[in-house]
TITOR-76587 format. One record per residue (C-alpha): residue in three letters; x, y, z; residue number from 1. Coordinates in steps of 0.1 Angstrom, whole numbers, plus 5000, padded with zeros to 4 digits. Example, Ala and Ser with C-alpha at 12.3 -4.5 7.8 and 13.67 -1.06 7.14 Angstrom:
// residues 2
SITE   pagu     px     py     pz   lotor
SITE    ala   5123   4955   5078       1
SITE    ser   5137   4989   5071       2
//
This chain:
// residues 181
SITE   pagu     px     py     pz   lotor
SITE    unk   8368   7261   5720       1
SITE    unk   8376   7228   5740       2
SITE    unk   8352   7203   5749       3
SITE    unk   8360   7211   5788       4
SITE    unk   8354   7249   5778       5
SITE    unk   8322   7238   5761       6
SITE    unk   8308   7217   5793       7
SITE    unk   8316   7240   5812       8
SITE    unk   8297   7267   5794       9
SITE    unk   8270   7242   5792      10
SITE    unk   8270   7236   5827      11
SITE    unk   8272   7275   5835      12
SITE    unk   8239   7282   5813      13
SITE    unk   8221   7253   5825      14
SITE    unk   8221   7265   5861      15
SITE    unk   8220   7299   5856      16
SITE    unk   8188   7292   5836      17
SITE    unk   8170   7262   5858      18
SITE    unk   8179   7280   5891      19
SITE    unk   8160   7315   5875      20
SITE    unk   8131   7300   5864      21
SITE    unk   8122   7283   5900      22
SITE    unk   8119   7320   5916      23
SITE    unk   8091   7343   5904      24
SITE    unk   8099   7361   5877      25
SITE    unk   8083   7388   5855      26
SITE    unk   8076   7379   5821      27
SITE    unk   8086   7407   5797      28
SITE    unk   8079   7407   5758      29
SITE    unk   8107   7428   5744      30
SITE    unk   8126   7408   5715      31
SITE    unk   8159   7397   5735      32
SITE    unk   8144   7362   5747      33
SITE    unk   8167   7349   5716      34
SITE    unk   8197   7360   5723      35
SITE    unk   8211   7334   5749      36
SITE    unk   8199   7306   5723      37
SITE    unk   8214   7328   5694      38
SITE    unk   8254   7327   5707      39
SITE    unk   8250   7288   5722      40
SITE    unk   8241   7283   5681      41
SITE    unk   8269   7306   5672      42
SITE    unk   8293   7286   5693      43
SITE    unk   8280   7252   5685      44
SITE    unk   8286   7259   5647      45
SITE    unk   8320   7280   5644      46
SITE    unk   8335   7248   5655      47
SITE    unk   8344   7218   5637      48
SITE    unk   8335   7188   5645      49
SITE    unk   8294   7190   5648      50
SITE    unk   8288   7159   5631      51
SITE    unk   8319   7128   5636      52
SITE    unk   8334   7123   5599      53
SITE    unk   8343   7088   5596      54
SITE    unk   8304   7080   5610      55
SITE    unk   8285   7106   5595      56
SITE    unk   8249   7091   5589      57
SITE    unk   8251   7083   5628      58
SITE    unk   8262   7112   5637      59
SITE    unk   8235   7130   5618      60
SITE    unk   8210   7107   5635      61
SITE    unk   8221   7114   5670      62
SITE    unk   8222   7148   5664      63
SITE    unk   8187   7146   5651      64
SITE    unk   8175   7130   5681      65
SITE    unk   8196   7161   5704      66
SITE    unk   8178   7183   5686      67
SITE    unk   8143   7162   5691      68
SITE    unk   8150   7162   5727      69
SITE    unk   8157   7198   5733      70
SITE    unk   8127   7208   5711      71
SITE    unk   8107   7184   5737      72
SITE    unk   8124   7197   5770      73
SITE    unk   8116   7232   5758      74
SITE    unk   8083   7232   5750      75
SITE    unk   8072   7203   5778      76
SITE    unk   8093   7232   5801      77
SITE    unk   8070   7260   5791      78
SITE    unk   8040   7242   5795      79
SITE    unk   8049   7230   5828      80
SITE    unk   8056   7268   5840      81
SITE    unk   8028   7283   5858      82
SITE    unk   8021   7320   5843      83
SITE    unk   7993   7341   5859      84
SITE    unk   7989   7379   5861      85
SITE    unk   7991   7406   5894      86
SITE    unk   7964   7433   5894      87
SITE    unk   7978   7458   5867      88
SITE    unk   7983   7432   5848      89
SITE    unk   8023   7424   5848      90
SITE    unk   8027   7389   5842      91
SITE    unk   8047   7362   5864      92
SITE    unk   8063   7329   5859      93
SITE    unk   8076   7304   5885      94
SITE    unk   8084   7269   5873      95
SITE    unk   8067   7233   5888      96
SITE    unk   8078   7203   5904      97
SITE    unk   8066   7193   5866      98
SITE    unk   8094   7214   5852      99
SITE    unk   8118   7192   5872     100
SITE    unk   8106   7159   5859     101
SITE    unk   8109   7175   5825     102
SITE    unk   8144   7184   5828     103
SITE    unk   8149   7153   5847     104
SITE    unk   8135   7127   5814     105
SITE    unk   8156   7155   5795     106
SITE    unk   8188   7148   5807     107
SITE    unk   8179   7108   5807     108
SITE    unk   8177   7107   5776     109
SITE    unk   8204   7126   5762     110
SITE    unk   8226   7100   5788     111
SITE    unk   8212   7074   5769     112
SITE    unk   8223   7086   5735     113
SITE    unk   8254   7094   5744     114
SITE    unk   8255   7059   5755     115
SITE    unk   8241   7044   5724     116
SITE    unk   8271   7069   5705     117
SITE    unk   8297   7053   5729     118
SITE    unk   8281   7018   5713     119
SITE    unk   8281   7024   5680     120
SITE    unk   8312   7044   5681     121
SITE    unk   8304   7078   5672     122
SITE    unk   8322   7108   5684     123
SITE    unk   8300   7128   5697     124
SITE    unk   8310   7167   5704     125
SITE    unk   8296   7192   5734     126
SITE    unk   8286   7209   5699     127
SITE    unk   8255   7190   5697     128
SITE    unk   8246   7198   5736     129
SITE    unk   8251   7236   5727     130
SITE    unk   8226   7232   5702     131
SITE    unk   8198   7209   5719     132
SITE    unk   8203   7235   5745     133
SITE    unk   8197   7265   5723     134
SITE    unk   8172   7245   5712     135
SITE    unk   8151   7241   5747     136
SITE    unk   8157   7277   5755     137
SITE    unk   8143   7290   5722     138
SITE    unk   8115   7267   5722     139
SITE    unk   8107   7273   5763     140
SITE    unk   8103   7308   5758     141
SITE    unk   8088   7310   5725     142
SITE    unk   8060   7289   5739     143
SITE    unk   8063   7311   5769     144
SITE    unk   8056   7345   5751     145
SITE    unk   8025   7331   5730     146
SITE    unk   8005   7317   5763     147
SITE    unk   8015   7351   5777     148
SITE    unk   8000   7371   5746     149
SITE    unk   7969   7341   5744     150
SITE    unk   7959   7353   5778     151
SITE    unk   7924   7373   5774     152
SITE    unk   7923   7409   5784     153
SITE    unk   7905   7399   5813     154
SITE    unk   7932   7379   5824     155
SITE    unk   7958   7404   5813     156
SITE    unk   7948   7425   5849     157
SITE    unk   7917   7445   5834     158
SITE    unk   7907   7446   5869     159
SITE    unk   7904   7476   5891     160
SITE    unk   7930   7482   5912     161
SITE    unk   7911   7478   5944     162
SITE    unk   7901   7438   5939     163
SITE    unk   7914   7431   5970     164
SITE    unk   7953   7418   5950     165
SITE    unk   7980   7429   5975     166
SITE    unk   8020   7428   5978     167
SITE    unk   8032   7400   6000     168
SITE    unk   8058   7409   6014     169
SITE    unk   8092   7403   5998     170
SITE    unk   8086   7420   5963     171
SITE    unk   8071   7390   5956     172
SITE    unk   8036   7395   5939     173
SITE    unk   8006   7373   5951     174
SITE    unk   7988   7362   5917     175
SITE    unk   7951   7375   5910     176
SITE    unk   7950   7345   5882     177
SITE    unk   7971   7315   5878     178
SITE    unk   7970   7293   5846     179
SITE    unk   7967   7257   5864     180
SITE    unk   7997   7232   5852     181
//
């Protein structure tokens, strides 16, 4: 795959992903939330070219410090998502201005390694993106799932279904608990 292909499949994910995660959205725990993360690994890997030959103790370094900042992004993503539960117990995400300024140091500081690549004169593949992507979208909703399975049963909607929790309306549920960020 070309690098254009690559960016733009980058670009595609990215704001598929960030624009989903600032509506409400039901958390589910079936066992696809790796699958995204699974083919941008896939993709990153069939190709040649992950780590620059002639410069490959820099290379390995840089993509060390991808991978750092994707782990980061993902799990300061996660943490920075507010998760609470409606009355029968269905549980909701929505990310925070937080999750912005997460991305936002995120994509800082993968300019600045680029930048300090483009110094020391290290190729540096979309390969490496892919996978500090993968990366923050394992990590994001791995963390994700285990706050949603650390809530208590009490927080889990154990209430009765007349506590006074309504619909707004909308579809859109108005929260009986809300993990504060």
């Amino acid at each position: 795959m070309s690098g254009l292909t690559h960016a733009l499949l980058i670009l595609a994910v990215v704001v598929l992903v960030v624009a989903r995660q600032f509506r409400v959205q039901q958390i589910s725990a079936d066992r696809r939330w790796w699958i995204v993360p699974a083919v941008l690994v896939f993709l990153a890997v069939r190709e040649p070219g992950l780590l620059d030959a002639p410069h490959r103790a820099g290379s390995a370094v840089l993509l060390g410090a991808e991978l750092l900042i994707g782990v980061a992004t993902g799990v300061g993503w996660a943490w920075t998502t507010r998760i609470w539960t409606d009355a029968d117990g269905t549980v909701w995400s929505k990310s925070t201005k937080a999750s912005v300024a997460v991305w936002i140091v995120g994509i800082v500081l993968r300019v600045g390694l680029f930048g300090l690549g483009v110094l020391l004169g290290v190729r540096q593949e979309s390969s490496a993106l892919l996978l500090a992507l993968a990366a923050t979208l394992l990590l994001r909703s791995g963390v994700l799932i285990r706050r949603v399975h650390s809530l208590g049963p009490a927080d889990r909607g154990s209430r009765a279904s007349g506590d006074g929790v309504t619909q707004p309306s909308g579809n859109v549920p108005r929260p009986s608990w809300k993990e504060r960020v």
